[in-house]
C-alpha positions in Angstrom: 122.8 113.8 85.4 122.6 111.3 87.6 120.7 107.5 88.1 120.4 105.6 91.6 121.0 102.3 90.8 120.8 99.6 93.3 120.6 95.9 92.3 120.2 96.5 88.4 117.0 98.3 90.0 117.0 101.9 89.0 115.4 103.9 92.1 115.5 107.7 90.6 117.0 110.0 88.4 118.5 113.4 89.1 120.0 116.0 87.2 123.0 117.4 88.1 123.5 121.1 89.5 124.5 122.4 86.0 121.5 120.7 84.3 118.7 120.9 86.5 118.5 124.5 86.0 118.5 124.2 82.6 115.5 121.9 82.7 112.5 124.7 82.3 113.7 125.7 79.0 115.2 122.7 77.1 114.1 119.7 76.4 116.1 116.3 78.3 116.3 113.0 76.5 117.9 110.2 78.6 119.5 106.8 78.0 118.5 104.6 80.8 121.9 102.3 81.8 122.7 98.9 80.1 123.2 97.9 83.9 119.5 98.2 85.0 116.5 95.6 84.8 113.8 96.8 86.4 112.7 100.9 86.7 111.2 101.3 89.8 108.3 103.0 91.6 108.6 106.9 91.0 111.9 106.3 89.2 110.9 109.8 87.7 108.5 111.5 89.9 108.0 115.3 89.4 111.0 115.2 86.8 110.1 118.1 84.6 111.9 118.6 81.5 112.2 115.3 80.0 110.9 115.2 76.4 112.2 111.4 75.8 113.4 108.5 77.7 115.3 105.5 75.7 115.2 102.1 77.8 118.2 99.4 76.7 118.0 96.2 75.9 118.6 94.6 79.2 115.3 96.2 81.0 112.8 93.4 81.7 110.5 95.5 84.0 108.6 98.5 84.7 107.1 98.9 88.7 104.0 100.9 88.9 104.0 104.9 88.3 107.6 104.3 87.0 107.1 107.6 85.1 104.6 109.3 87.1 104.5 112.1 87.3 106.8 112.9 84.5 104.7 115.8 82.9 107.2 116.6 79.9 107.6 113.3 78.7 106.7 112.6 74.7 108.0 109.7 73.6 109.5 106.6 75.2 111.4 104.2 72.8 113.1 100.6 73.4 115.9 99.1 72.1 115.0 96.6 69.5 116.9 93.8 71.3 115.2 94.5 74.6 113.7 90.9 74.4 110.4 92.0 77.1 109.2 95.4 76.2 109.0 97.1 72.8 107.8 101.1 71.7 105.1 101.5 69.4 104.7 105.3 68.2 106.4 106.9 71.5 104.3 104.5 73.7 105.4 101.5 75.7 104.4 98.4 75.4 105.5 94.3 75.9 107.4 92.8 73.4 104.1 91.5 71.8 102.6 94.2 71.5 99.4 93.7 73.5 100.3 95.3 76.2 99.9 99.1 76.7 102.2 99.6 79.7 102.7 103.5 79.5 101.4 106.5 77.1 103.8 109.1 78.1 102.2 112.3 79.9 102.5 114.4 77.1 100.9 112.3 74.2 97.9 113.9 72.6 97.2 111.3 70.4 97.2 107.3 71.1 95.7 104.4 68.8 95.7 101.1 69.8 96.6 98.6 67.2 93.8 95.5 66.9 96.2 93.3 68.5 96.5 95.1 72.0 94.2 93.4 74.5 95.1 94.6 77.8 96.1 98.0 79.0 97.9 98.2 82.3 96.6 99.8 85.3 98.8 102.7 85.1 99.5 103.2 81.5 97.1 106.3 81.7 98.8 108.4 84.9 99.2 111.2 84.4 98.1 111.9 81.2 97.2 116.1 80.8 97.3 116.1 77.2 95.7 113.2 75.9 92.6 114.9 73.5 92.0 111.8 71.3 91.9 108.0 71.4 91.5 105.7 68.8 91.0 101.9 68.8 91.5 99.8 65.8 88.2 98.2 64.0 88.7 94.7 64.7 90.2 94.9 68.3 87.4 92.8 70.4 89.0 94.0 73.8 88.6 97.9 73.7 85.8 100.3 72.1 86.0 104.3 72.1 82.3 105.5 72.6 82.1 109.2 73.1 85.6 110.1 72.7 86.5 107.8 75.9 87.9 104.1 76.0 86.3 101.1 77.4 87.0 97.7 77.7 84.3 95.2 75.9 83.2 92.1 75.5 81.1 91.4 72.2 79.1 94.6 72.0 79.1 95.5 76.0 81.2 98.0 77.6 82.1 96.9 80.9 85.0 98.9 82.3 85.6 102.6 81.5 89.6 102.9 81.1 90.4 106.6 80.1 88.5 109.8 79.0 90.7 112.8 76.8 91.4 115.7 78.9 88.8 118.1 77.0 85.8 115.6 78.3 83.1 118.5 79.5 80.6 115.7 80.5 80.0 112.7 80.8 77.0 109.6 81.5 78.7 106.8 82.1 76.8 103.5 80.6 74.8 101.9 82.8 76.6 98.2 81.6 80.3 99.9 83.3 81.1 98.0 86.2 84.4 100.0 86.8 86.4 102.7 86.6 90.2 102.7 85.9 92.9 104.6 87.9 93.6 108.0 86.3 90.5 107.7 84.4 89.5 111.4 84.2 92.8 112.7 85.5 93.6 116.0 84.5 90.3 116.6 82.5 90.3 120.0 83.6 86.8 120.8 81.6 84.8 118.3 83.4 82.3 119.5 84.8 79.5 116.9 85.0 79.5 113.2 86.1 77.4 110.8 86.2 78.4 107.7 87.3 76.9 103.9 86.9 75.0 102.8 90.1 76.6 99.4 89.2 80.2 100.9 90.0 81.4 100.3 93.8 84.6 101.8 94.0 86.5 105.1 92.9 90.1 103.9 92.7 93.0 105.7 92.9 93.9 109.2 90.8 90.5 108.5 89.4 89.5 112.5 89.0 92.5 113.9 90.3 92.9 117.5 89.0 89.6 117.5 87.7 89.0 121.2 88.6 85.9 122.1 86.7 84.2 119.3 88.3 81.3 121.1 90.5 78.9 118.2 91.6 79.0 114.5 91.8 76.5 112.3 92.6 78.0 108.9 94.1 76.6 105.5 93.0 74.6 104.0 95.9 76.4 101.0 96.3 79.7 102.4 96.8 82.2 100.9 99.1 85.2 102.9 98.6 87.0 105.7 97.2 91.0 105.8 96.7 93.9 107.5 97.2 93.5 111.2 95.4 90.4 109.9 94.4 88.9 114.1 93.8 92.4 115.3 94.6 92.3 119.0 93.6 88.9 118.9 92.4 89.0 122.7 93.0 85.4 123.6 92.3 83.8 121.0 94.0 81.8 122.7 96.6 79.0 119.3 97.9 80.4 115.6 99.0 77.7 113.0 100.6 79.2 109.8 100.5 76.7 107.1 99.9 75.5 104.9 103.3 77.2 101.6 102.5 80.5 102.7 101.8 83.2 101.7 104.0 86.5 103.0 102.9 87.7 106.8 102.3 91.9 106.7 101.6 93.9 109.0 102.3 93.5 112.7 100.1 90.4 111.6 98.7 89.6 115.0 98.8 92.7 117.0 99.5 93.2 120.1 98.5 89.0 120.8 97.7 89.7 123.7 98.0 86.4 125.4 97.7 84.5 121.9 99.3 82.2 123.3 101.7 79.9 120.3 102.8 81.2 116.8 103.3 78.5 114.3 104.8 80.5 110.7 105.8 77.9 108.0 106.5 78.6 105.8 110.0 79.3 102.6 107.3 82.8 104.0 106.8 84.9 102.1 108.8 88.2 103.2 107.7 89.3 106.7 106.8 92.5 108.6 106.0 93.6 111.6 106.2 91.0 112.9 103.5 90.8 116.8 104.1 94.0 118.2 103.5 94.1 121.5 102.2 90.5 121.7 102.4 89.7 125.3 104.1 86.6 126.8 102.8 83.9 123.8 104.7 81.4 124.9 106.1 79.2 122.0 107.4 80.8 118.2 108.0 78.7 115.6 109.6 81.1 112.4 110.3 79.3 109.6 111.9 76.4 111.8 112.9 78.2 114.4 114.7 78.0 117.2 113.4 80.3 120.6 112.8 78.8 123.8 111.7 80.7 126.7 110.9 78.2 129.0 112.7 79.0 127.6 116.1 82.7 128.5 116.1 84.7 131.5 116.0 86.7 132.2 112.9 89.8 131.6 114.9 88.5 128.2 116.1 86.7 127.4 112.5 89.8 127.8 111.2 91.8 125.6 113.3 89.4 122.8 112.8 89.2 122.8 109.0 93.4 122.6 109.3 92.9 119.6 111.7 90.0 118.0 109.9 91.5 115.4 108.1 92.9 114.4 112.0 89.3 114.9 113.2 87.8 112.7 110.8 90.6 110.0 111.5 89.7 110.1 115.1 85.5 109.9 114.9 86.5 106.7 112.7 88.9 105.1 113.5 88.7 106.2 117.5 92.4 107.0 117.8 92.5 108.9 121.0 96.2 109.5 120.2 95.1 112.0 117.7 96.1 115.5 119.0 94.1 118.3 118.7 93.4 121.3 120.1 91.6 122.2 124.0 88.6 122.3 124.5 87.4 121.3 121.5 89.1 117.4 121.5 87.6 116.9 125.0 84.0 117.6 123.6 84.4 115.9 120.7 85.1 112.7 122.5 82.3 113.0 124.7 79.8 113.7 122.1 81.3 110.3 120.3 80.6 108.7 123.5 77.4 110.5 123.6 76.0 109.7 120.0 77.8 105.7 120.5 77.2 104.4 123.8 77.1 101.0 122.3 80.6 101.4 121.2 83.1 99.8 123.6 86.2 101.5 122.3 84.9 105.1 123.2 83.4 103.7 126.3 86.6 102.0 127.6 88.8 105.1 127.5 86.2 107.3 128.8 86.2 105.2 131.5 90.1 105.8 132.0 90.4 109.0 131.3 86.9 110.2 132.5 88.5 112.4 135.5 91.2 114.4 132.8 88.6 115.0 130.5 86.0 116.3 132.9 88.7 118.8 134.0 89.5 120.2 130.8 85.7 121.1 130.8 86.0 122.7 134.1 89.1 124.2 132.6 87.8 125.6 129.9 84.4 126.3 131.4 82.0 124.3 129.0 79.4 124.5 131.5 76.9 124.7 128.7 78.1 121.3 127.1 77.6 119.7 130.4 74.4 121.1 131.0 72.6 119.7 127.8 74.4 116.2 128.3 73.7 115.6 132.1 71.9 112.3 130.8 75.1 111.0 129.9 76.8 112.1 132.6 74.7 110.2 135.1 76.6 107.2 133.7 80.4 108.3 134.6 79.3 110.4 138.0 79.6 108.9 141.3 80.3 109.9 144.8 84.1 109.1 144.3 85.1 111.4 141.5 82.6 114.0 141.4 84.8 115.0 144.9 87.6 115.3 143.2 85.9 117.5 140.0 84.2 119.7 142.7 87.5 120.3 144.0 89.3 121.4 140.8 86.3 123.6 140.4 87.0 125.6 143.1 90.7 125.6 142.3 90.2 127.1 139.6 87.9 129.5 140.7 85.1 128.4 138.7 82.0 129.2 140.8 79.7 128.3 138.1 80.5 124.9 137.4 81.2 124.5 141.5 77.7 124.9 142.2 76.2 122.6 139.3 78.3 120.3 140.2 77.1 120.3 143.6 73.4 120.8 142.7 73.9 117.8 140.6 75.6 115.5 143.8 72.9 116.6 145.6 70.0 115.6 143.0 71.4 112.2 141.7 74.2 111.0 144.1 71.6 111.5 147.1 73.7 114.3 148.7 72.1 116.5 151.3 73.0 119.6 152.9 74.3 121.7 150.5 73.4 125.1 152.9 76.8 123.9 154.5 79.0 125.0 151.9 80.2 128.3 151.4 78.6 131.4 149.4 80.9 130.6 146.0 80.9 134.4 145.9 82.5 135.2 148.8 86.3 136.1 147.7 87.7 133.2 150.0 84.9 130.2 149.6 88.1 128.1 148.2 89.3 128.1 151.8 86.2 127.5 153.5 84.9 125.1 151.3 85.4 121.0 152.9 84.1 117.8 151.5 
């Protein structure tokens, strides 16, 4: 086995080549170094196999998701000189005790003593056994109502903390303000939420693996959801996030896998790559455009819901950089020009890049497209580069989109004499054809 130490921080643990494949059917107890002081971030991410983990004396501190995800762990215990942390039945905690700074992923059963008055952010993560919690009579911080814990003060709940894994519904009180990370994390039963319209943010891992959950109605004041926010929330087939909210991170919904209509409100400012994974949607409107799955091919439906997550980045956050596939990134960037004139961002590089575009519809004739928006177009057209579309028209051969092109010169730019040019159906009009 093997620890990456660096700075009395430990970093990550690996086993060695004879170990690790030993690791599926034994169970691992490690001795964390006398050299280390601080276990860092993901020290023991997605190490299976590890049944206990015994931290010496000289560790003063434990960085956030240290043992996440560590899905074997049962017990954690501390060396009774370790002057800043102590164990309390397989659980960490501060030397006090009134800290809860980790319930190991495996623990079925936690009680909290009437002394602890402050659980720590991550002390829940990834939790997939936890089935009961108990909370000591005369602790005035916490309160288990309905087999989940809260935080209180006097006799009002105010934050909901964790729910056990076998949770099939749940009504959260309408005094809860907020929701703790990991709160419903693997509660693979749940399949009914309904959450506090005083809540305003989903935070991170909040119903991650959740994959029972069906439906959820979002509290109308939301303003943002957080990183794996639904994350594998495999039967969730209905998103509309709330208009207000203004923050989607990213995999707040990745791996949905049966997700089939997502509704994004134009509040949200910032979004990140959300969709991954997410291939069974049929209907997302982003910022009022709108993408139906009976418009597209199967072939092209399919390459959008791989690229959605990039989609959805570009309609927000207007990062023409974005690559996506021809024709379809050409007309999504004029109907966000179309839908926003207002929006100077959109404007500005359609302004640039108005010519390129405009040939990739030519290109890939999307005569239709420019047909229902000539509106719009009136704005970009002008005597100068309508020339130069007209051209690649006929350089492609595109007789179609020559001649609307021409009608539309000739009806808006005040051009006459069309009867000069050639028949477009005459096998060398290219040739013939002069400006």
């Amino acid at each position: 086995m093997g620890f990456r130490i660096e700075d009395g921080v430990l970093k990550n643990y690996t086993s060695d080549r004879e170990n690790s494949k030993k690791l599926a059917d034994r169970r691992e107890h490690l001795q964390i170094p006398e050299n280390v002081q601080r276990i860092g971030s993901f020290a023991f991410s997605n190490r299976s196999g590890i049944a206990r983990i015994s931290i010496s004396k000289n560790v003063r501190e434990i960085s956030y998701h240290a043992f996440y995800p560590c899905p074997d762990l049962e017990e954690i215990h501390v060396d009774p000189r370790n002057r800043w942390l102590s164990s309390i039945d397989g659980c960490l905690y501060d030397k006090s005790g009134k800290t809860l700074v980790c319930c190991p992923a495996k623990k079925a059963v936690i009680r909290l003593s009437r002394k602890v008055c402050k659980v720590d952010s991550d002390a829940f993560a990834g939790c997939h056994a936890l089935q009961f919690i108990e909370v000591a009579k005369l602790n005035l911080h916490f309160a288990v109502v309905n087999h989940c814990l809260y935080t209180c003060c006097v006799t009002q709940l105010q934050e909901l903390v964790r729910c056990p894994v076998d949770l099939e519904e749940l009504h959260i009180p309408l005094s809860v303000s907020k929701i703790r990370e990991h709160a419903f994390e693997s509660c693979t039963k749940l399949r009914e939420i309904r959450i506090s319209e005083k809540i305003r943010e989903i935070p991170n891992y909040t119903f991650r693996d959740c994959t029972s959950l069906e439906s959820v109605k979002l509290p109308k004041n939301l303003q943002r959801i957080g990183d794996h926010g639904f994350y594998n929330c495999q039967s969730l087939r209905d998103v509309e996030i709330p208009p207000g909210t203004k923050t989607l991170i990213a995999n707040a919904f990745g791996i949905c896998k049966n997700l089939e209509r997502l509704v994004i409100p134009c509040s949200v400012t910032h979004v990140g790559y959300i969709a991954m994974g997410c291939n069974n949607l049929q209907f997302v409107s982003c910022h009022g455009i709108e993408l139906r799955r009976e418009s597209y091919s199967s072939e092209e439906w399919d390459q959008i819901c791989s690229r959605m997550s990039g989609i959805l980045w570009l309609i927000v956050q207007r990062d023409f950089k974005e690559k996506l596939f021809e024709p379809f990134r050409t007309i999504l960037i004029f109907r966000m020009a179309v839908r926003k004139r207002e929006d100077q961002r959109t404007g500005d590089y359609l302004k640039e890049n108005f010519i390129t575009l405009f040939e990739n519809l030519i290109t890939e004739n999307q005569l239709a497209f420019f047909r229902e928006h000539q509106d719009f177009f009136k704005i970009y057209l002008n005597c100068e580069n309508i020339d130069i579309l007209i051209r690649k028209a006929i350089a492609t051969g595109n007789h179609e989109f020559y001649l609307e092109l021409l009608e539309f010169k000739n009806q808006y730019l005040g051009f006459s004499g069309i009867s000069e040019f050639s028949d477009p159906d005459c096998d060398d009009f290219t040739a013939k054809f002069e400006l």
